[in-house]
N, C-alpha and C positions, 0 to 999 in steps of 0.2 A: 682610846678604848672606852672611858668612862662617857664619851658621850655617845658613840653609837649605840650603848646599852642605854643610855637612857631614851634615847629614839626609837629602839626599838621597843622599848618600854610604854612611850606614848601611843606609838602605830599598832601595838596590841589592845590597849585600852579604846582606842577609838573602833578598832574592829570590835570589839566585845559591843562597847555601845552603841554600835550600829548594828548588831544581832539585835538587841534587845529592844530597839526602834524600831523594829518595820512594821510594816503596815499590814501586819494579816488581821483579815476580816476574818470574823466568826460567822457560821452561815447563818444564825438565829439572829443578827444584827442585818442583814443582808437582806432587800426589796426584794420581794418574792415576784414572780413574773406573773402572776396572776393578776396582779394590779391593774398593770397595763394593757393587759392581754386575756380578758376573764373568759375568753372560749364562749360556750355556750349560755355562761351565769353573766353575773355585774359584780363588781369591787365597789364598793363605798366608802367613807371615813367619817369620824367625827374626830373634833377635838378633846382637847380637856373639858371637862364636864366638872360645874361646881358640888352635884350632888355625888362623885363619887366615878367611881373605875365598870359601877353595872349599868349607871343611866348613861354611860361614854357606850357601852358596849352596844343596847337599847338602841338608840339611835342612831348608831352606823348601823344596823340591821332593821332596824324601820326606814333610815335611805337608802337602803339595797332593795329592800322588798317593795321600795315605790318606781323605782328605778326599770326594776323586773317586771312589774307590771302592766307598767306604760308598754313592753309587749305584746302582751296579750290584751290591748283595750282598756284594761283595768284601770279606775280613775282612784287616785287615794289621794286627796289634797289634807296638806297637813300645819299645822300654823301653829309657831312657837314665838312664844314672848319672852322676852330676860330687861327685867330692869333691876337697874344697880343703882344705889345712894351712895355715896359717900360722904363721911360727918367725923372728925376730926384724926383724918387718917386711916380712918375703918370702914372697910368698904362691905355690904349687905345686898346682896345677888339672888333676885327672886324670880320663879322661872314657871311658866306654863306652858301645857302642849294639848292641842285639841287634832286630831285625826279623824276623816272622812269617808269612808270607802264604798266607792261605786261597781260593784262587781257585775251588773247586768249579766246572771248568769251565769259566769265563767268561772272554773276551776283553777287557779292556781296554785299551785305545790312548788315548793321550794325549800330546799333546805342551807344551813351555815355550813358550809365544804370547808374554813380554813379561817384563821383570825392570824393578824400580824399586827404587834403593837410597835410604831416609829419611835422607839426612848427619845430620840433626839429635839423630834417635834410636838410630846406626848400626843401623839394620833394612832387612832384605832386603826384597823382595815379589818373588811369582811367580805367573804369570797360567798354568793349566794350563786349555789347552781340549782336544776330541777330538781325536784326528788324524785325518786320512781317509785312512789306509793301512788 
């Protein structure tokens, strides 16, 4: 008798921790389908960015809006430098960005439809569709 209670003892305890183990995703962790699939916009990303969480953001939306362009003819050539030292274990990460834009005329409007940040991979996403201005 003492040991089928404690069997059943054990086979509750594993059901419990096996509640408390599954695998539900939360939707805010969850790849938005727009990434893959940006409709009539583009998705971009950037990385981790050493200056911070706004030049991360920056960035993915100056690669959306180059992306987007290429569209409509629009030439935006853009050139980014990073050089890093490192001197006894410390590392010094220095970064430049020079941008170009050839518009020959054309209008384009665009706005930031949706931002997704990857926690996993610290990567940005930005969903740039038209805007109707």
């Amino acid at each position: 008798m003492h040991r089928s209670r404690h069997t059943l003892f054990v086979a509750l305890m594993f059901l419990l921790l096996s509640a408390c183990a599954s695998n539900a995703r939360h939707s805010d962790s969850e790849r938005p389908a727009w990434i893959d699939n940006p409709g009539n916009g583009v998705s971009a990303s950037a990385g981790m960015n050493v200056r911070g969480k706004v030049a991360q953001e920056e960035l993915a939306i100056l690669r959306a809006r180059e992306e987007y362009a290429k569209r409509f003819g629009v030439s935006i050539q853009s050139t980014q430098t990073l050089a890093t030292t490192v001197t006894n274990g410390r590392s010094n990460t220095v970064g430049a960005g020079v941008a170009h834009e050839d518009s020959r005329q054309m209008d384009v409007k665009a706005m930031v439809k949706a931002k997704w940040y990857d926690k996993d991979n610290d990567v940005l996403w930005v969903w740039l569709v038209p805007s109707d201005q």
